[in-house]
N, C-alpha and C positions, 0 to 999 in steps of 0.2 A: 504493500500500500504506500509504504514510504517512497519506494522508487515510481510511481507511478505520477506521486503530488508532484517528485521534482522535477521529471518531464515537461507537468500542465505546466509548473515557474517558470520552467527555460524557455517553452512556446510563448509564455506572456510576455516575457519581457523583448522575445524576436519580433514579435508582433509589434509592441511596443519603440522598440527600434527601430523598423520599418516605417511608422507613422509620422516618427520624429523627422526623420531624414528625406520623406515624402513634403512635410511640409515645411521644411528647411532651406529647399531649392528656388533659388534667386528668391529669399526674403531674409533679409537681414536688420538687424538692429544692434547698432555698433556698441561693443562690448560687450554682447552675449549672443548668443544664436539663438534665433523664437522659434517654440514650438507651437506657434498659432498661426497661423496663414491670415489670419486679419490682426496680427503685430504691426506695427509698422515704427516708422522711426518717429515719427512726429508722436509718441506717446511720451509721457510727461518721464518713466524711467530709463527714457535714452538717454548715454552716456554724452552722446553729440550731437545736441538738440541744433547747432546751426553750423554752418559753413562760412569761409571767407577765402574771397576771391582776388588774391592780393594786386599791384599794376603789375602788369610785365612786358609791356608792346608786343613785338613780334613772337615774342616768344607764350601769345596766347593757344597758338595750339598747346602745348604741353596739357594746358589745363581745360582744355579741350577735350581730350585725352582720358584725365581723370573724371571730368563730368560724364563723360562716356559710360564707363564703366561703372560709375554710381546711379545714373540711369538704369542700368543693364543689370543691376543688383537692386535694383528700387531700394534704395535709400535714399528718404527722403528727410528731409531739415527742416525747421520750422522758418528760421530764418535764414535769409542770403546777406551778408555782407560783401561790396566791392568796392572799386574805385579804378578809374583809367580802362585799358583793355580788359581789364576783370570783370566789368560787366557786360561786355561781347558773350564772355563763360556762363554766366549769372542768368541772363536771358535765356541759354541755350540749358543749360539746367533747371534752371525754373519752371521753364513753357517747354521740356520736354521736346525740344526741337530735331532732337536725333531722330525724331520720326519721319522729318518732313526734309531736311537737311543732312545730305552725306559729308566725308571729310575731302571726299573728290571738289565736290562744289564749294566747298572754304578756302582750299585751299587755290581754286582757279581765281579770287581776290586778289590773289598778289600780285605784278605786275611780273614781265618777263626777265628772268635775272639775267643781268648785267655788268660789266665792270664800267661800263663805260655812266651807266646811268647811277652809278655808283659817287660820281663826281657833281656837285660837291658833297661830301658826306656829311653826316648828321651834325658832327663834332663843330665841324667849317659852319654850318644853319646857324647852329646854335650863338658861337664866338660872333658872325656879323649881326644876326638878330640882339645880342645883349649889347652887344660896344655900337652898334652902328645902324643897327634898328631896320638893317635889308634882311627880306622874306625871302629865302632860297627853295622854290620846290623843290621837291626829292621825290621818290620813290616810299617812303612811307607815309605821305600826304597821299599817293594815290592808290595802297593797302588799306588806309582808314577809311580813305570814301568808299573805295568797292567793296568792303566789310560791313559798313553800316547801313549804304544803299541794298545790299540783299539781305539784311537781317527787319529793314524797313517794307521789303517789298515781302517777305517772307510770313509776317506778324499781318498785313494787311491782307494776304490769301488764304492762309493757315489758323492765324489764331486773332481775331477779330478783336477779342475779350479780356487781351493779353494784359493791358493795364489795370485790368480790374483783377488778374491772378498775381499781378505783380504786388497791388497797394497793399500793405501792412508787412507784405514778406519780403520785399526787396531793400536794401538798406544800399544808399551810393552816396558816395562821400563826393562834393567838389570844393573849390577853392576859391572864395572871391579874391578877384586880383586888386582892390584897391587898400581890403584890413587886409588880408592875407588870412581870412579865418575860414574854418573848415566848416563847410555846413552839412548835414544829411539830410536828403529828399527820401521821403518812406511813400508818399502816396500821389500819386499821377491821375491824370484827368482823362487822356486818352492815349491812343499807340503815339499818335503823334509828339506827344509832352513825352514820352518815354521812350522814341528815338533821338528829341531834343536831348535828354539828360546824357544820352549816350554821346553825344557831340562835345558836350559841355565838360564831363568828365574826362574825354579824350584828348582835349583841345593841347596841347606842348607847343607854347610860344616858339617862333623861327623856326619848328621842327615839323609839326603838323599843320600851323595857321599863324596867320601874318599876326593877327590881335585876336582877343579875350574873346569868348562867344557873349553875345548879351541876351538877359535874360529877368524878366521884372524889373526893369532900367538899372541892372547891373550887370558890372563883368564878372568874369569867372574862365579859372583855369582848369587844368589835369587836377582830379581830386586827389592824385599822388606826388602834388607838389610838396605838400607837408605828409603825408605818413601814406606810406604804399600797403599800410597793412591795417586795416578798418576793422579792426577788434571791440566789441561794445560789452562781449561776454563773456565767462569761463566757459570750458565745453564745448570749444568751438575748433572746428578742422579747419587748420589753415593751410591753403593751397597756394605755396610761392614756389619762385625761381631763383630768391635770394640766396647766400649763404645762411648758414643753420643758426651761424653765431649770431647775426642781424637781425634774425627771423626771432629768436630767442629773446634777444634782449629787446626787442619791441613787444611784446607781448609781456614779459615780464613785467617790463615796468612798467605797466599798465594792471600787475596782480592779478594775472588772469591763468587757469591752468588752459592750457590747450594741445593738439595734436597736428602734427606736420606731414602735409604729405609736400613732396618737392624733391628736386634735386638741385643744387649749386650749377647756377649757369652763368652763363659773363654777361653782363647788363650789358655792357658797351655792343655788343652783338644783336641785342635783343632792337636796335634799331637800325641794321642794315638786314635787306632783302638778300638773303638766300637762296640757293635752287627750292624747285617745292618735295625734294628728297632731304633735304635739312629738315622740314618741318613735318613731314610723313613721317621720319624718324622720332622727331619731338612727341605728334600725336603718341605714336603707339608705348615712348618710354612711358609719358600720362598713364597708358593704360594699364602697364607693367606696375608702375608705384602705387597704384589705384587699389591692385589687385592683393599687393602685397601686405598692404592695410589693412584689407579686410579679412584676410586670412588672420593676420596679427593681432586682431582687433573682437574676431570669435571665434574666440577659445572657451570653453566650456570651465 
């Protein structure tokens, strides 16, 4: 009789097993593994209730990359922090645009790489825009508009509503250029106010746009002119490009615990156009770091 109960235990608990691991597939909740198929991240005992989407220019696929794959694992955050190209990522994880939008068609934004259009480079925009107030087109003035113009045209075909999925959950830091204070817009009016935000946070004097974008009869810069990394809370994954030690101590001093995904890239890079095998490269490491996270992150 004895041997007979312990058989029924060992069926229960295979059964039991199987049920687990049934409903464990693509549903995650970071820092444990849920055994409920209507778990989801956005419940109040998720370890990383919000995300942040730090600036990074060109080097926005990377985090392209990673929103991919947090898509593709539905994990979802309650809240989005960004600022600068991080809310290119922001939009695309928020509004679930992986659906509608490949990294084929992202990455066809860039203009055709160059050495020659390569001159005058960013560094050169920058030094005559500060000392002598000349606007140098480049090649990443014409990455931004073909980036925002299909993220504009894409929110007007596909998601109609998108400003109203955005308000309360999208957090975007910009910069007024006359105090230099940082402000946060959390609620939009329509797509159109909320491709405007995406100009306004992007905008890099001499690099991107000749002057400030205006807006409520004021200017406004890159919301990563003072802090590229838009932390408001503990508990929050933060997605940079920076080094770890930078990433670290911005967060920190701010007394916040938080989790890293990223790898150390070269800023100075992050604004010269690349072949689009530089940045297919970038997407897929995103997906790699992405993935490693989450393995790391549920453990039982």
């Amino acid at each position: 009789m004895s041997a007979d109960k312990n058989k029924e235990k060992k069926k229960e608990k295979k059964e039991i097993k199987k049920k687990t691991k049934e409903s464990n597939t693509n549903t995650y909740s970071l820092g444990r593994k849920s055994k409920d198929k209507k778990c989801c991240i956005t419940k109040t005992n998720c370890c990383w209730p919000s995300v942040c989407f730090s600036g990074c220019a060109l080097h926005v696929f990377y985090q392209l990359g990673v929103a991919y794959i947090m898509l593709l694992c539905k994990i979802k955050c309650e809240r989005v922090f960004c600022t600068s190209a991080g809310m290119a990522t922001a939009l695309y994880y928020l509004l679930e645009l992986n659906e509608v939008l490949s990294i084929n068609t992202l990455l066809n934004t860039l203009p055709i790489h160059s050495r020659k259009q390569q001159i005058p480079n960013t560094c050169t925009a920058i030094v005559k825009g500060i000392c002598f107030g000349i606007f140098c087109p480049n090649v990443l003035q014409k990455a931004r508009c073909a980036m925002i113009d299909l993220l504009a045209k894409t929110l007007k075909e596909h998601r109609p509503n998108a400003y109203k999925q955005a308000s309360g959950k999208l957090f975007v830091t910009v910069c007024e250029w006359q105090s230099l204070r940082t402000h946060v817009i959390i609620c939009f009016d329509s797509n159109e106010h909320l491709i405007h935000v995406l100009r306004l946070t992007t905008t890099i004097l001499s690099v991107t746009c000749p002057e400030p974008c205006l807006w409520k009869g004021k200017y406004y810069v890159d919301g990563g002119f003072r802090d590229s990394h838009p932390i408001f809370c503990s508990n929050t994954i933060v997605v940079s490009n920076s080094t770890f030690s930078c990433l670290s101590a911005a967060y920190r001093s701010k007394g916040y615990k938080c989790a890293e995904i990223g790898r150390p890239l070269d800023n100075d890079s992050s604004y010269l156009v690349r072949s689009k095998a530089y940045y297919r490269r970038l997407f897929l490491f995103g997906k790699c770091d992405a993935n490693l996270f989450i393995r790391n992150n549920n453990k039982c």
